[in-house]
N, C-alpha and C positions, 0 to 999 in steps of 0.2 A: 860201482854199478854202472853199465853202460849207462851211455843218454836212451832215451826213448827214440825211435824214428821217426823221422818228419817226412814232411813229402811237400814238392815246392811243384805248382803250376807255371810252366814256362812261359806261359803269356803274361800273366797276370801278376808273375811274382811273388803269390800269396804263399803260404807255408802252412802246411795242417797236420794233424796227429794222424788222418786217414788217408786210405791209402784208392778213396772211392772219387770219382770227377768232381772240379777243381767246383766249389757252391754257386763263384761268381760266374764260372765263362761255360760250363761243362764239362770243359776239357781233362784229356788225361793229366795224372798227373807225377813225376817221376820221385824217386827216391830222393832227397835235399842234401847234397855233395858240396853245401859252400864252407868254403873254410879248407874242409879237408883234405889231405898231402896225400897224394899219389907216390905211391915207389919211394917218398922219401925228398921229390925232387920236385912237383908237380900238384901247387895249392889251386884245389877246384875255384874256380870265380862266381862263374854264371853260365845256363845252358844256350847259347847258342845257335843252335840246330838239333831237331827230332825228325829220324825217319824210322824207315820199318826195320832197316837194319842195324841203326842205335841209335844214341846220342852224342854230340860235341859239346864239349863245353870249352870254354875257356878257360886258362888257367895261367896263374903264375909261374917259368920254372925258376925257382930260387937260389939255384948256383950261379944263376946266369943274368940273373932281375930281368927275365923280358916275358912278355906273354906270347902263351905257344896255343895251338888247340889238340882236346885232345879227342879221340872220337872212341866210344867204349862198347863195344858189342856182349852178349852173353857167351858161354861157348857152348851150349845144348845144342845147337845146329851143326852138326857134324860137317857140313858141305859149307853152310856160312862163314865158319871158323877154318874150313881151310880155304876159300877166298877170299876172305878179310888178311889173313895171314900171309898168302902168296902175292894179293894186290901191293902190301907192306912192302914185301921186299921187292916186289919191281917198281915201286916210286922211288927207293931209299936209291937206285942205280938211276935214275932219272935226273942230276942237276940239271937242272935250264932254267933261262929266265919266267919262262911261258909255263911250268910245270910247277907245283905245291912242293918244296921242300919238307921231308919227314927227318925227325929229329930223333927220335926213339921207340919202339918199338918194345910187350912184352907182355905179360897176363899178372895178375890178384886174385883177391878173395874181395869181393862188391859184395853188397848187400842180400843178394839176390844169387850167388853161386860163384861160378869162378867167370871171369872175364878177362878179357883181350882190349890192350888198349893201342892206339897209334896215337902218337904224337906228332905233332905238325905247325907249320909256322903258321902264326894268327895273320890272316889275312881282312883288311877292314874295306867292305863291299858288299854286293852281292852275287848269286849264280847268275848268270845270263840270262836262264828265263826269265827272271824276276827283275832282273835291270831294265830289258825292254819290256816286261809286262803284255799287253795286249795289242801292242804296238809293232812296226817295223823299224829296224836301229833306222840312225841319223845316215845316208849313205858312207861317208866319209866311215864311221864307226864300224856299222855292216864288214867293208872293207877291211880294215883293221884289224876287226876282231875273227875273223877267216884267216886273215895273213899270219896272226899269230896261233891261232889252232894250227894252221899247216907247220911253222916253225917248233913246236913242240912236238907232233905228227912226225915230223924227217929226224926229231932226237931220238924218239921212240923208235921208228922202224928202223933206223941203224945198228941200236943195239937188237935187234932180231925179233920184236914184241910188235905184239900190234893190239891196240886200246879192246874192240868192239864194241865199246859203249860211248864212241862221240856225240854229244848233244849240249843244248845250252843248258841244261841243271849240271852237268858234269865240267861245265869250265865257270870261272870264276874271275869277274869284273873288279879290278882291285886299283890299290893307285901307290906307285912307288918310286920315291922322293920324288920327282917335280913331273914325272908322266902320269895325268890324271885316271887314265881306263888301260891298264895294263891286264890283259887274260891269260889265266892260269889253268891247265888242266889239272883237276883233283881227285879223280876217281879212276882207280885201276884196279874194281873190284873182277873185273871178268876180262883183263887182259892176260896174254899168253903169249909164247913162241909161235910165229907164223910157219903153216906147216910148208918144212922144204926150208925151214932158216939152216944149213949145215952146211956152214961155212968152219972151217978145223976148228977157230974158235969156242965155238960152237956145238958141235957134236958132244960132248959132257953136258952141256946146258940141257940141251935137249932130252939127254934122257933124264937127266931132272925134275925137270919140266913131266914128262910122264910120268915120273913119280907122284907128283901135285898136280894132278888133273882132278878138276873138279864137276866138269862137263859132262853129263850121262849120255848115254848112246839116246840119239834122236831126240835131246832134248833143245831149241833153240834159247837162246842165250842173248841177250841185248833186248834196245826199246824197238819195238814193232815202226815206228816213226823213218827212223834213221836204219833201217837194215837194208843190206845189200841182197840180191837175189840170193847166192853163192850160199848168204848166214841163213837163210831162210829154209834153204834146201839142205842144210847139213853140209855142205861139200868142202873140200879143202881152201884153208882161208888164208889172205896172206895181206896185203898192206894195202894194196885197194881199196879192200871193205872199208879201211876208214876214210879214206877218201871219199867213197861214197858218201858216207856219213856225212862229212865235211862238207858236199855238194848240199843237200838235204836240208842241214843245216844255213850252208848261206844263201838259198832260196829263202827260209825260213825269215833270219835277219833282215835281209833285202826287202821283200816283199811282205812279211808281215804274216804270212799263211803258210802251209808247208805244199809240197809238189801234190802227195797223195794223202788222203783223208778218210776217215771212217773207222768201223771197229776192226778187231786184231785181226778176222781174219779177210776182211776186205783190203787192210793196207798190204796185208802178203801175197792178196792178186794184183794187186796194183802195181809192186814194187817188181812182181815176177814178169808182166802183161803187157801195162798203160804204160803210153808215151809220155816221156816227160811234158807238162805242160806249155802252151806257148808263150816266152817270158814275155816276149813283144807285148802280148795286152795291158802289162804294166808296166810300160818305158813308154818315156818320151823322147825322141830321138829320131834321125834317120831310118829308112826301112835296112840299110847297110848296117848300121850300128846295132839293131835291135837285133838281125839274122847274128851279129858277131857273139853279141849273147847269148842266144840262142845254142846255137855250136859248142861253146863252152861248157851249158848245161847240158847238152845231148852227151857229152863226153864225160863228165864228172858224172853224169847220173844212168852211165851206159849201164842195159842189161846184163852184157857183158863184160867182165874185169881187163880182157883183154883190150877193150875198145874205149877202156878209161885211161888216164893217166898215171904213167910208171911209178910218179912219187910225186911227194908232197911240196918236192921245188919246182917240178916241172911245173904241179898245178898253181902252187905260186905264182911263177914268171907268166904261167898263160892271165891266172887272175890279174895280175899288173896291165898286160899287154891290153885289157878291157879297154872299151873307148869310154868316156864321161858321161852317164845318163842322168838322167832324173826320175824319178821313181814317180808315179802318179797316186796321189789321195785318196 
């Protein structure tokens, strides 16, 4: 006779026979996966992470003795299931330092119907937003942790892909052997071929790629936060967009705020309309120094894709070339 089913509260750790919010905290609470072998290779531990499109947990793999994470989605969402699926296979082509390595990939019978799982290397951290919290990184960090989104960024658009979803929940603060804040990008639930990648290469890819399009006609796609005009308007998109993203974002880090603010469809006139804001009110510096920053973010955060930078080294070497600020309280 089977066991009966349990249900374990992620925060709380508690375990119940119900399947109704957790007594002590409220909260949901998920099907109880500890113990139990994945695929034969992959002992659940403990959940790790809950969002809207699954869970992670932790796990042993036991050919290998090391712990992997693994992330499980349902496959009733027909659209979900082939973005979860097609993100899969463009990490597994991803090696970089700065990028999540995927281990295994494939589907079961879960408790709850049939599922899709990704396997991936445990990383011990947090996501960026939650590393800086309510805060502006350390500058030093800010820096950093941009320079390494762009070095993952020029891995990615080389092989022909472009993210559209750069943001700090989407990279990952980790620490690896003796470098303490090493970032990871780990989500490529809505990356794709950048339109116009058809390079010989290429041209199979591509229509691949149109075969696993997940995208519906006029539907936008990324966080309203970090979107470029271009994503905003539907138009064709290509390696810039995340570049912009990446500007967005190290405003964000730097200064502790983001450029444009408000609800979704205020930050989509913002991001189509308003000038980037003026960095100078929060530097300390030269009026030379501040105009250099200035410059910088008029270009990463241009209207125009054409009036941004070509690629993620360029915007690197320009990031370097910054003069020393101090960032003001």
């Amino acid at each position: 006779m089977p066991a009966p089913t349990r249900y374990l509260c992620p925060r709380c750790r508690g375990t119940y026979a119900s399947a109704a919010p957790c007594p002590r905290d409220g909260g949901a609470v998920l099907h109880d996966r500890t113990d139990l072998v994945l695929a034969r290779h992959y002992r659940f531990r403990r959940p790790i992470g809950v969002g809207a499109m699954g869970v992670v947990w932790e796990a042993e793999q036991l050919t290998l003795m090391r712990k992997v994470a693994v992330k499980l989605i349902g496959d009733h969402d027909e659209e979900a299931t082939r973005r979860f699926r097609r993100g899969a296979v463009v990490m597994a082509k991803m090696a970089h330092p700065n990028i999540v390595a995927v281990h295994d990939f494939g589907e079961h019978d879960g408790p709850a119907g049939r599922e899709l799982f990704l396997v991936m290397e445990r990383l011990s951290g947090l996501p960026l937003n939650r590393f800086m919290g309510s805060d502006p990184l350390p500058y030093h960090q800010a820096i950093s942790a941009t320079l390494q989104t762009l070095r993952a960024l020029e891995h990615v658009h080389r092989r022909g892909y472009i993210h559209r979803d750069v943001k700090p929940a989407n990279l990952f603060a980790t620490v690896v052997d003796d470098d303490p804040f090493v970032v990871k990008l780990i989500d490529f639930g809505i990356a794709r071929l950048a339109d116009g990648a058809l390079t010989p290469e290429r041209i199979i890819a591509a229509e691949r790629e149109r075969s696993m399009r997940v995208t519906q006609p006029l539907r936008i796609l990324g966080t309203p936060e970090y979107m470029a005009p271009e994503q905003i308007l539907g138009h064709a998109l290509d390696l810039r967009v995340d570049l912009y993203a990446a500007g967005v974002m190290f405003f964000l880090l730097l200064i502790g705020r983001l450029p444009f603010n408000g609800d979704r469809h205020t930050l989509y006139q913002a991001h189509l309309r308003d000038p980037v804001p003026a960095i100078g009110q929060w530097l300390d510096g030269s009026d030379r120094s501040r105009e250099t920053w200035q410059r910088f973010f008029d270009r990463a955060l241009a209207k125009s894709p054409e009036e941004r930078f070509e690629s993620a080294d360029q915007m690197s070497a320009a990031l370097l070339d910054l003069p020393t600020i101090e960032v003001r309280a």
